[in-house]
PATITOR-887820 format. One record per residue (C-alpha): residue number from 1; residue in three letters; x, y, z. Coordinates in nm, 4 decimals, m for minus. Layout:
<nodes>
+-----+------+----------+----------+----------+
! pos ! code !        X !        Y !        Z !
+-----+------+----------+----------+----------+
! NUM !  ALA !        X !        Y !        Z !
...
+-----+------+----------+----------+----------+
</nodes>
This chain:
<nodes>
+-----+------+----------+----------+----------+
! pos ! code !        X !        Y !        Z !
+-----+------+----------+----------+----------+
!   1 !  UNK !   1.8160 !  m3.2016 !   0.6288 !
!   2 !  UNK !   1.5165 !  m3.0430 !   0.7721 !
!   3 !  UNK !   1.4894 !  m3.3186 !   1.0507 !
!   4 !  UNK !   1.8769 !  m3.2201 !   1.1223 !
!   5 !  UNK !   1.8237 !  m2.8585 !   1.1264 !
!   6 !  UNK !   1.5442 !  m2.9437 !   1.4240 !
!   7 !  UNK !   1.7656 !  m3.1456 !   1.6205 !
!   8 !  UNK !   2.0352 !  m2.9093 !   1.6334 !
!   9 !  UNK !   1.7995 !  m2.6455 !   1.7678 !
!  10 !  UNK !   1.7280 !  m2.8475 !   1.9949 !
!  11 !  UNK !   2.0437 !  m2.9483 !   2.1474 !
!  12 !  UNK !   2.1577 !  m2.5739 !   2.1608 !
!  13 !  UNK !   1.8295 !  m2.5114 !   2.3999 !
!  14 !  UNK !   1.9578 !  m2.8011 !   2.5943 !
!  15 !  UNK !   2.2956 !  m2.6685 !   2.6552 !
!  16 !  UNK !   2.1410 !  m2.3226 !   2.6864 !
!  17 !  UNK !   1.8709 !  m2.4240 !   2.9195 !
!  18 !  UNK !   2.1027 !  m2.6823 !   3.0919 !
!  19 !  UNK !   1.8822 !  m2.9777 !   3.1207 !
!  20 !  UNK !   1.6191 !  m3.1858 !   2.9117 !
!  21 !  UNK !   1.3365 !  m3.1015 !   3.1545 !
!  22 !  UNK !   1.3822 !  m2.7007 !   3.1025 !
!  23 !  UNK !   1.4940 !  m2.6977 !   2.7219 !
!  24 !  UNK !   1.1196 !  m2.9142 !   2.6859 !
!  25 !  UNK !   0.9610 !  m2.6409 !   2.8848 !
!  26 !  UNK !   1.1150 !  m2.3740 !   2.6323 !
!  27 !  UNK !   1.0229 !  m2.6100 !   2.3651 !
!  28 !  UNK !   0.7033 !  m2.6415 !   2.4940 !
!  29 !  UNK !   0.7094 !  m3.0411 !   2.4555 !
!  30 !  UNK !   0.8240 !  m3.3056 !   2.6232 !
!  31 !  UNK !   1.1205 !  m3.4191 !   2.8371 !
!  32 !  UNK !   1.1489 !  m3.7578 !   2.6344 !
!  33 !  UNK !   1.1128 !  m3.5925 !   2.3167 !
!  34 !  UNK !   1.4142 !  m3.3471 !   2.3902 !
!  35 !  UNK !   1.6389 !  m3.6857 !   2.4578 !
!  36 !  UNK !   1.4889 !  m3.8647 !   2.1418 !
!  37 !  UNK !   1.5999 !  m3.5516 !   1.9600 !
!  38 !  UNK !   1.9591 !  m3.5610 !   2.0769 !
!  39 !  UNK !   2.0240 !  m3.9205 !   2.0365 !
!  40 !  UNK !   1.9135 !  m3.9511 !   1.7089 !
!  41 !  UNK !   2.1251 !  m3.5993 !   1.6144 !
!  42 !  UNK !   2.4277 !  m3.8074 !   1.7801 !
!  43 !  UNK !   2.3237 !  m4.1115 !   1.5947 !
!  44 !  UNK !   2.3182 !  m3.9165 !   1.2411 !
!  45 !  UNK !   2.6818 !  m3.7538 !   1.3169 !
!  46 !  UNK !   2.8192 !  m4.0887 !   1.4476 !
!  47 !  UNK !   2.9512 !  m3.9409 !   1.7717 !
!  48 !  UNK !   2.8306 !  m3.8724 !   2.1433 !
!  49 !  UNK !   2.7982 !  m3.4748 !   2.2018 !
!  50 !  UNK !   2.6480 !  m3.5058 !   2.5576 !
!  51 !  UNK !   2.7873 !  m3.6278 !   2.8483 !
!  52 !  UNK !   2.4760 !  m3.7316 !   3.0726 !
!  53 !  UNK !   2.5055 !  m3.7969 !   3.4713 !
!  54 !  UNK !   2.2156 !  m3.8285 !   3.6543 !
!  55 !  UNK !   2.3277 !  m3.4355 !   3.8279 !
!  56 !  UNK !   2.4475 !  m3.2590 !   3.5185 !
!  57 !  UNK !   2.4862 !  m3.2321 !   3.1398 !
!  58 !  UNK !   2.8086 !  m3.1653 !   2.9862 !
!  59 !  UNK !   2.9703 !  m3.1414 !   2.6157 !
!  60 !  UNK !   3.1774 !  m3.3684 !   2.4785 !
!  61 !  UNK !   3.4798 !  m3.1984 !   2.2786 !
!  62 !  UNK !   3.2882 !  m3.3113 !   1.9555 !
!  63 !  UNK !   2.9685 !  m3.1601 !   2.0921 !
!  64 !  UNK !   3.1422 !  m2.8525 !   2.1810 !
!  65 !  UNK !   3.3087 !  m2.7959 !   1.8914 !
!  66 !  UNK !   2.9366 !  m2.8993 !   1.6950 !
!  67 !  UNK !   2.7313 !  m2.7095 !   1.9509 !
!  68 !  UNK !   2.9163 !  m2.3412 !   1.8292 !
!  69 !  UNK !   2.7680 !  m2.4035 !   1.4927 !
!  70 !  UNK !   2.4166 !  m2.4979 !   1.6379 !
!  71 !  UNK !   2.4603 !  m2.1773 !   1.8447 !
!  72 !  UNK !   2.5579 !  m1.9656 !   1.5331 !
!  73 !  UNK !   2.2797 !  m2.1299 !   1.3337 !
!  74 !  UNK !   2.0071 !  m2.0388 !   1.6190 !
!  75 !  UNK !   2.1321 !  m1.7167 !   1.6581 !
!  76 !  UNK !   2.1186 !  m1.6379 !   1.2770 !
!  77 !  UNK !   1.7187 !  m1.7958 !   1.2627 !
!  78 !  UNK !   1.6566 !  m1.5773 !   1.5595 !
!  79 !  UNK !   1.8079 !  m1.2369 !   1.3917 !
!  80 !  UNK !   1.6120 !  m1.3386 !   1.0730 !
!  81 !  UNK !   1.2912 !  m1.3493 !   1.2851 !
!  82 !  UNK !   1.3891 !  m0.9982 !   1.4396 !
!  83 !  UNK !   1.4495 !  m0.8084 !   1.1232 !
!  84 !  UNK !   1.0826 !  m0.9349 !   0.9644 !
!  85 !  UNK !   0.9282 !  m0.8436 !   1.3136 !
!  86 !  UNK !   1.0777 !  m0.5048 !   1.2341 !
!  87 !  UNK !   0.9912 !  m0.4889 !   0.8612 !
!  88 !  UNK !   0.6640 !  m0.5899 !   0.9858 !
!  89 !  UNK !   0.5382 !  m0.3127 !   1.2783 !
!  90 !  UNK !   0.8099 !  m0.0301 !   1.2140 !
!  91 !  UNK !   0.7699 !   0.1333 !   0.8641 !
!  92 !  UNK !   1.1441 !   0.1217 !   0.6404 !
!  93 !  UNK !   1.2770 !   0.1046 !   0.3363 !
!  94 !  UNK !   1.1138 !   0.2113 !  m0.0407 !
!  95 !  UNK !   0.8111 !   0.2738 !  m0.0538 !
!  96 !  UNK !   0.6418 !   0.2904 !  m0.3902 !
!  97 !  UNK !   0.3101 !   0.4607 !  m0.4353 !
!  98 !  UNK !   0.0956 !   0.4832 !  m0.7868 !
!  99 !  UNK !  m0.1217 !   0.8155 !  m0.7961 !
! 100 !  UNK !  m0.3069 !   1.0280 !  m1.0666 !
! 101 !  UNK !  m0.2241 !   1.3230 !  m1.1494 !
! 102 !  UNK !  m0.4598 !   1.5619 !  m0.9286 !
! 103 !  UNK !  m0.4218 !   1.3639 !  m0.6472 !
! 104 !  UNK !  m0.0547 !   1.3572 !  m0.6483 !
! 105 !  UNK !  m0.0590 !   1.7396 !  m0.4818 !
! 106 !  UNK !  m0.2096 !   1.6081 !  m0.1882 !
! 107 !  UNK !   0.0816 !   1.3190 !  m0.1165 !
! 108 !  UNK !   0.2927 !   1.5768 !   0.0241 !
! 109 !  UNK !   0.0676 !   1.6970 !   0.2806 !
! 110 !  UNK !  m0.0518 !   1.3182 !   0.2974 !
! 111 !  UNK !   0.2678 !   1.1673 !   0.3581 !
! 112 !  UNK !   0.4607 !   1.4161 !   0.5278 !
! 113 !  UNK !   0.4019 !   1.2880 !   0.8943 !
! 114 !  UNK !   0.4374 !   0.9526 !   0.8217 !
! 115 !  UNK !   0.7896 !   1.0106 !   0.6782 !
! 116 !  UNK !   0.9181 !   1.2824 !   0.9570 !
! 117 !  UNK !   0.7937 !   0.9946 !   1.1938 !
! 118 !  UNK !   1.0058 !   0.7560 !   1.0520 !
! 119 !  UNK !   1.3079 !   0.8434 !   0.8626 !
! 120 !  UNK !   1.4486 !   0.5185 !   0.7464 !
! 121 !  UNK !   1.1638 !   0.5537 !   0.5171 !
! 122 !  UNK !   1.1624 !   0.6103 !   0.1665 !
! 123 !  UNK !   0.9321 !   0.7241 !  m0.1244 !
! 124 !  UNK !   0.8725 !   0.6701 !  m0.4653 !
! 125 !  UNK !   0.5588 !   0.8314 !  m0.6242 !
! 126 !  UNK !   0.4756 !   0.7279 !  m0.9424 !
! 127 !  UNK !   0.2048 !   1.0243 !  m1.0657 !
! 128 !  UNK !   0.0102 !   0.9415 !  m1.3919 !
! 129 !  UNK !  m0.3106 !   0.8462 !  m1.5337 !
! 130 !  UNK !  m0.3542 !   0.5544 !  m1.6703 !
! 131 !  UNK !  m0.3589 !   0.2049 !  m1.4220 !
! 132 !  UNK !  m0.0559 !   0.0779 !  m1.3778 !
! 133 !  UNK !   0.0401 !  m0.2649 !  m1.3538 !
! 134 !  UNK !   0.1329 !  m0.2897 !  m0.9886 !
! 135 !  UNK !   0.3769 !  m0.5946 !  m1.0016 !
! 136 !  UNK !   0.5744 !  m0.5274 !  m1.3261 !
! 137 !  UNK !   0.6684 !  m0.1794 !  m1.1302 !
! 138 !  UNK !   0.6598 !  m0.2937 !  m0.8176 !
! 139 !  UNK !   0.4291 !  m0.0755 !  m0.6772 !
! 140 !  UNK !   0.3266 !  m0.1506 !  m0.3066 !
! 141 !  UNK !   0.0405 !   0.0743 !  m0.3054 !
! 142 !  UNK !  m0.1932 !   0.2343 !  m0.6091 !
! 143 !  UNK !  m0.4570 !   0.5058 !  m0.5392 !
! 144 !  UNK !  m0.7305 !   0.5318 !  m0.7870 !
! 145 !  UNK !  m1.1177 !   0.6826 !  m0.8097 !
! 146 !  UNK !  m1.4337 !   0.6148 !  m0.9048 !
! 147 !  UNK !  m1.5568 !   0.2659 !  m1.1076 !
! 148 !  UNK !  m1.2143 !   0.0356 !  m1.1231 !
! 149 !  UNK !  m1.1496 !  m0.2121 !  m1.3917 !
! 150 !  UNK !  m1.1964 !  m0.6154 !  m1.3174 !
! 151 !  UNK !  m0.8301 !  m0.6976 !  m1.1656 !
! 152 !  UNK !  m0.6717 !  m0.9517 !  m0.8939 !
! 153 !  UNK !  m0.5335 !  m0.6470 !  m0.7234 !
! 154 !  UNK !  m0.7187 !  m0.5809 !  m0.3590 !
! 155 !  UNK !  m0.9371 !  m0.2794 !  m0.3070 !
! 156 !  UNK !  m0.9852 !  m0.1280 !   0.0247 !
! 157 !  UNK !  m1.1789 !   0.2024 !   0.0059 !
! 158 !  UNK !  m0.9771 !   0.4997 !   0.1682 !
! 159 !  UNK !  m1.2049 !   0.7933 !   0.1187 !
! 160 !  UNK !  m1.4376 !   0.9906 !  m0.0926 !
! 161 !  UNK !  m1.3668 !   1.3103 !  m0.3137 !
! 162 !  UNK !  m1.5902 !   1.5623 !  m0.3877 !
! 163 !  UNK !  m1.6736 !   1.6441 !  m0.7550 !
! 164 !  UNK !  m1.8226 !   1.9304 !  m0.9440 !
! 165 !  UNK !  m1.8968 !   2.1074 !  m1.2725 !
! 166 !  UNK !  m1.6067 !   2.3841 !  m1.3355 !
! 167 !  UNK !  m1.5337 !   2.6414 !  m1.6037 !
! 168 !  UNK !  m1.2922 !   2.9340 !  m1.7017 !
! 169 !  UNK !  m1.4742 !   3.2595 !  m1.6179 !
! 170 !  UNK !  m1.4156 !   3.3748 !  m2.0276 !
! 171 !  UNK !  m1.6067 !   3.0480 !  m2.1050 !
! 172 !  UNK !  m1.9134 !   3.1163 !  m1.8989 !
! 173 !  UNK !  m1.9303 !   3.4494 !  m2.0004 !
! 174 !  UNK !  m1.9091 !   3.3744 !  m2.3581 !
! 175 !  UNK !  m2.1689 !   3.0910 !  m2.3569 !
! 176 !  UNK !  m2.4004 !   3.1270 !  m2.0699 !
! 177 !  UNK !  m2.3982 !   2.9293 !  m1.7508 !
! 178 !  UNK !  m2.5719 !   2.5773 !  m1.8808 !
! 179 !  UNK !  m2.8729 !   2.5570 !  m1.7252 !
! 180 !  UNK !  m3.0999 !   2.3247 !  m1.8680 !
! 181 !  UNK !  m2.9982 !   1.9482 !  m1.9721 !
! 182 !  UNK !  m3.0136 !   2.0698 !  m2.3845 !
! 183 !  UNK !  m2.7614 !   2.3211 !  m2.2899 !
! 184 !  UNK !  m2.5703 !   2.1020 !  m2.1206 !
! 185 !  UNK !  m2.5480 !   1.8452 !  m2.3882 !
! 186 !  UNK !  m2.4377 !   2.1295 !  m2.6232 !
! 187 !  UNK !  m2.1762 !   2.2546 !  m2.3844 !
! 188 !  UNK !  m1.8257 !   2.2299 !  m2.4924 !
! 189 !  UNK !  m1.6928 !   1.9113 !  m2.2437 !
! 190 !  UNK !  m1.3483 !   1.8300 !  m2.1073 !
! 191 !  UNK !  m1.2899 !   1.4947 !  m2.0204 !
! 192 !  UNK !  m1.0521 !   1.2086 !  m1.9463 !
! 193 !  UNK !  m0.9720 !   0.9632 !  m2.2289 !
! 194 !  UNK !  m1.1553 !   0.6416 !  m2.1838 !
! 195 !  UNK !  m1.0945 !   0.4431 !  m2.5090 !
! 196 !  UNK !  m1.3895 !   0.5598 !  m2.6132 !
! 197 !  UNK !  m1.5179 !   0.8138 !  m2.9043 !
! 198 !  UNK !  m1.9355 !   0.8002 !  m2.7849 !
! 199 !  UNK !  m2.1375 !   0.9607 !  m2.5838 !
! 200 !  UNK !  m2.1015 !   0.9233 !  m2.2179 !
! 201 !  UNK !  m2.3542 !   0.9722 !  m1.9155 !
! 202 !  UNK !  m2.2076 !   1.1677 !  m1.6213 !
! 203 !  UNK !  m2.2410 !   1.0498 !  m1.3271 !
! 204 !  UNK !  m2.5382 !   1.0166 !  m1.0889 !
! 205 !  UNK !  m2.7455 !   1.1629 !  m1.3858 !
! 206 !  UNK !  m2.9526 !   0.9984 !  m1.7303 !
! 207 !  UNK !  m2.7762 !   1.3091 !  m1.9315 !
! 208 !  UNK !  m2.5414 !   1.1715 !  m2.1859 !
! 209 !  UNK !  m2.2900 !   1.3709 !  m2.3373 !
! 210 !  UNK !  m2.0347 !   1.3747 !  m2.5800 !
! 211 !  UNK !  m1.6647 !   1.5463 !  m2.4784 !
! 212 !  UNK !  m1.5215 !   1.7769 !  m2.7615 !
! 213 !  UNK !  m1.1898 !   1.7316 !  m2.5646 !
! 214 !  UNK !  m1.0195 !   1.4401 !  m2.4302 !
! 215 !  UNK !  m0.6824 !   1.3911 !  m2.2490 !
! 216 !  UNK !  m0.5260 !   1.0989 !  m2.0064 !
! 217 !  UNK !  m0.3752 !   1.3370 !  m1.7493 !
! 218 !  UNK !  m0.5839 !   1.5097 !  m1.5520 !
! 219 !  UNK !  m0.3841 !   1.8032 !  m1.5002 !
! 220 !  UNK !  m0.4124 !   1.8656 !  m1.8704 !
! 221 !  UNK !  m0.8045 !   1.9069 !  m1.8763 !
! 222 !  UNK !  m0.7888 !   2.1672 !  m1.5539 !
! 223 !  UNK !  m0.5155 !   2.3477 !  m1.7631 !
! 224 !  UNK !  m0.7266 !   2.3093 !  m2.1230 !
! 225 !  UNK !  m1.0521 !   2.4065 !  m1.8914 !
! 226 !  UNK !  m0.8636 !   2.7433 !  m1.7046 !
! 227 !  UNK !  m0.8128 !   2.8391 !  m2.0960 !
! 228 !  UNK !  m1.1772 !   2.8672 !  m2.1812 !
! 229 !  UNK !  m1.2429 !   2.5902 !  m2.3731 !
! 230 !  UNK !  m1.5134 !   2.4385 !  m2.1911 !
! 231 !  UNK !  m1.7049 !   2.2585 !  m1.8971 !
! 232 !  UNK !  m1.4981 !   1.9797 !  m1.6930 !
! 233 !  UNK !  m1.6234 !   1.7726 !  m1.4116 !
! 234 !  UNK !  m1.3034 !   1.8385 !  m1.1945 !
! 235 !  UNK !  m1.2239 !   1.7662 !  m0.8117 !
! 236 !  UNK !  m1.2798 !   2.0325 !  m0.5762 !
! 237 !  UNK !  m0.9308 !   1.9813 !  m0.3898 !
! 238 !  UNK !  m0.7759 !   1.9814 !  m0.6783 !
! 239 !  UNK !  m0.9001 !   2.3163 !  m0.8489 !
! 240 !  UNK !  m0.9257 !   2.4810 !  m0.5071 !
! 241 !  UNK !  m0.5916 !   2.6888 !  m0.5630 !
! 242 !  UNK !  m0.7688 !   2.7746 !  m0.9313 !
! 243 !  UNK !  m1.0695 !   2.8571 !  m0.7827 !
! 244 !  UNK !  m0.9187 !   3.1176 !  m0.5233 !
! 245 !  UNK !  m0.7059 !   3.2727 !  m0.7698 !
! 246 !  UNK !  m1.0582 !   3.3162 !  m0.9720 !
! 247 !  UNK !  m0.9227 !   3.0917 !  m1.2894 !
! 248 !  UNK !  m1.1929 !   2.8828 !  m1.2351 !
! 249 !  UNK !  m1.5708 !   2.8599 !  m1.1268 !
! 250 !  UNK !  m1.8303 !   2.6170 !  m0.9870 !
! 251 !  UNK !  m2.1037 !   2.5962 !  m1.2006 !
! 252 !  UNK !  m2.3832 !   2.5394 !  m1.0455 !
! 253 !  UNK !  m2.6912 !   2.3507 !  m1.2139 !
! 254 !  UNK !  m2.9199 !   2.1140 !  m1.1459 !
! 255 !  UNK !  m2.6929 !   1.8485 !  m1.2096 !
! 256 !  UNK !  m2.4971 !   1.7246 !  m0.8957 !
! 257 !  UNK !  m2.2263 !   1.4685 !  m0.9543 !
! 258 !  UNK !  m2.1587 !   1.2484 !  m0.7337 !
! 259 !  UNK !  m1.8566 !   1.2133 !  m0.4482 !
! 260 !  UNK !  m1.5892 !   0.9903 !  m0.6005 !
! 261 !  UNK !  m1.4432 !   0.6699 !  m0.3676 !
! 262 !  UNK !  m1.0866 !   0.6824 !  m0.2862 !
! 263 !  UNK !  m0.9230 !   0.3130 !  m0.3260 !
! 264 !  UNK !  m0.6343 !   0.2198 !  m0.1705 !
! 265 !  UNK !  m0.5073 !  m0.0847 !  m0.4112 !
! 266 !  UNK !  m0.2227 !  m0.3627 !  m0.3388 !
! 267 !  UNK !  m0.0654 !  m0.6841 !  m0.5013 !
! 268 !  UNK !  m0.1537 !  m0.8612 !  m0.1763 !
! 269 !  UNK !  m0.4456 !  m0.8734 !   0.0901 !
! 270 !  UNK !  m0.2902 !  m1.0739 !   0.3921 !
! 271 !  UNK !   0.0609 !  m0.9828 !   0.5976 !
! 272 !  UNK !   0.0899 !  m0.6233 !   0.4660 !
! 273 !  UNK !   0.4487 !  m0.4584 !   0.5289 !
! 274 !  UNK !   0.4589 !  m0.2170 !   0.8214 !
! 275 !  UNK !   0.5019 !   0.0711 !   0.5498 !
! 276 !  UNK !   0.1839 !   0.0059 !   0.3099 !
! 277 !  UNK !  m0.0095 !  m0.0324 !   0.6631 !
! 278 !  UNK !   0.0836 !   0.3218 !   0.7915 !
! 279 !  UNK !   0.0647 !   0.4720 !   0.4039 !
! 280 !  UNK !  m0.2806 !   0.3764 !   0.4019 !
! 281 !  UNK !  m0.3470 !   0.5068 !   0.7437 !
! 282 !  UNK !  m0.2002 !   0.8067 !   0.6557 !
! 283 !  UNK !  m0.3960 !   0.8723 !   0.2968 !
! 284 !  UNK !  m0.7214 !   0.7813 !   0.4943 !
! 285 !  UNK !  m0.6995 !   1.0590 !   0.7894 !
! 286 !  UNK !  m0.5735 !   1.3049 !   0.4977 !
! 287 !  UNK !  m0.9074 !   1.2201 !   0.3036 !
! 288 !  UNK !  m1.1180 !   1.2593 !   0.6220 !
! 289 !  UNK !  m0.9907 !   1.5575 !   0.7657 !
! 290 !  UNK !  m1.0529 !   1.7414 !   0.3941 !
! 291 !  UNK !  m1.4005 !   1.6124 !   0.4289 !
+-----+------+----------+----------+----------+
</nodes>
């Protein structure tokens, strides 16, 4: 069948071309080959479609009536081809992000010239916590932080975010900014849920702690931290609205945690739609113009 399919291409860039000698040269092949094709097409339907003259090249009525559906079938392959160019370099249809929590306040900003650019595209964000499986929701694109679990999905690192010690103003006023490591370790600590009941070393630092409060969303802890109940290590775009309203403060100490990096994560390394290429694009200026 596959043999068949190639042979009737073949004769509809003859008649389209005219000739053997110029459907080859579209074909990039040779003139003998184009006429090997054809007679062996003829021989498989068991009639003659070309009537050959040493001037011209004309259908038979079989061959015109079996050269419309070679046309049609062409055409079709050729409108297939155009629509997967398109999907390819022009950014449409759903597009299905995975974000956490705190970082899901940025997407707007993010995202929002990227869709005004090209309206036949469409967004689903799916904002939580915990890793998601990427194919059983069909995500196209995840963004996570930090250390990431062993998977088959493909990393490509988008960014970094700044990190720092926060707490309610009540908080630090009731316990004293924590200035030495000891004080630290007995400071009241917010933290994302890990698995995990034991201690845990912060970042960039040999100080191990362990967190009197856990939760798996993000937004939680900032909420849980704004109400006094201790010390979280937060990021700075996400509790700069806190901040300015004076909900929360920097603490400053001698411990500096680290900047966090940004991944961009997909099912699929190689031939990337149009829309996961610009999404990343767009995340990746957003992250370096908040540098």
């Amino acid at each position: 069948m596959l043999d068949q399919l190639k042979r009737m291409a073949v004769l509809a860039a003859v008649v389209r071309h005219g000739s053997f000698a110029a459907a080859a040269r579209q074909l990039r092949t040779s003139t003998s080959a184009v006429s090997q094709q054809v007679r062996a097409l003829e021989k498989d339907m068991g009639v003659t479609l070309l009537h050959r003259s040493t001037r011209k090249l004309s259908l038979t009525p079989a061959g015109e009536r079996f050269h419309a559906g070679c046309a049609a079938m062409v055409a079709a392959a050729e409108a297939a081809q155009a629509q997967l160019a398109q999907l390819r370099d022009a950014p449409e249809g759903e597009l299905r992000i995975a974000m956490t929590v705190g970082f899901g306040r940025q997407a707007g900003p993010a995202l929002a010239p990227l869709l005004a650019a090209h309206p036949r595209l469409r967004l689903h964000l799916q904002v939580e916590d915990g890793f998601t499986d990427l194919v059983a929701h069909r995500i196209d694109l995840a963004i996570r932080f930090g250390r990431l679990p062993d998977s088959s999905w493909v990393a490509q690192r988008i960014g970094s975010l700044h990190t720092g010690l926060y707490a309610a103003p009540a908080y630090l006023a009731q316990r004293g900014v924590p200035a030495t490591p000891d004080a630290l370790r007995q400071a009241d600590w917010l933290m994302l849920q890990d698995g995990t009941d034991t201690a845990r070393r912060l970042p960039g630092s040999d100080l191990s702690v362990t967190p009197r409060y856990t939760s798996n969303n993000q937004l939680t802890l900032q909420q849980l931290c704004e109400a006094g109940l201790g010390l979280a290590p937060l990021g700075d775009e996400d509790v700069a609205e806190a901040v300015a309203a004076g909900r929360l403060l920097r603490v400053d100490t001698e411990l500096v945690l680290p900047e966090l990096p940004v991944w961009a994560l997909t099912p699929q390394r190689d031939a990337q739609p149009a829309k996961v290429r610009h999404a990343i694009a767009a995340l990746k200026a957003h992250l370096a113009e908040a540098r």
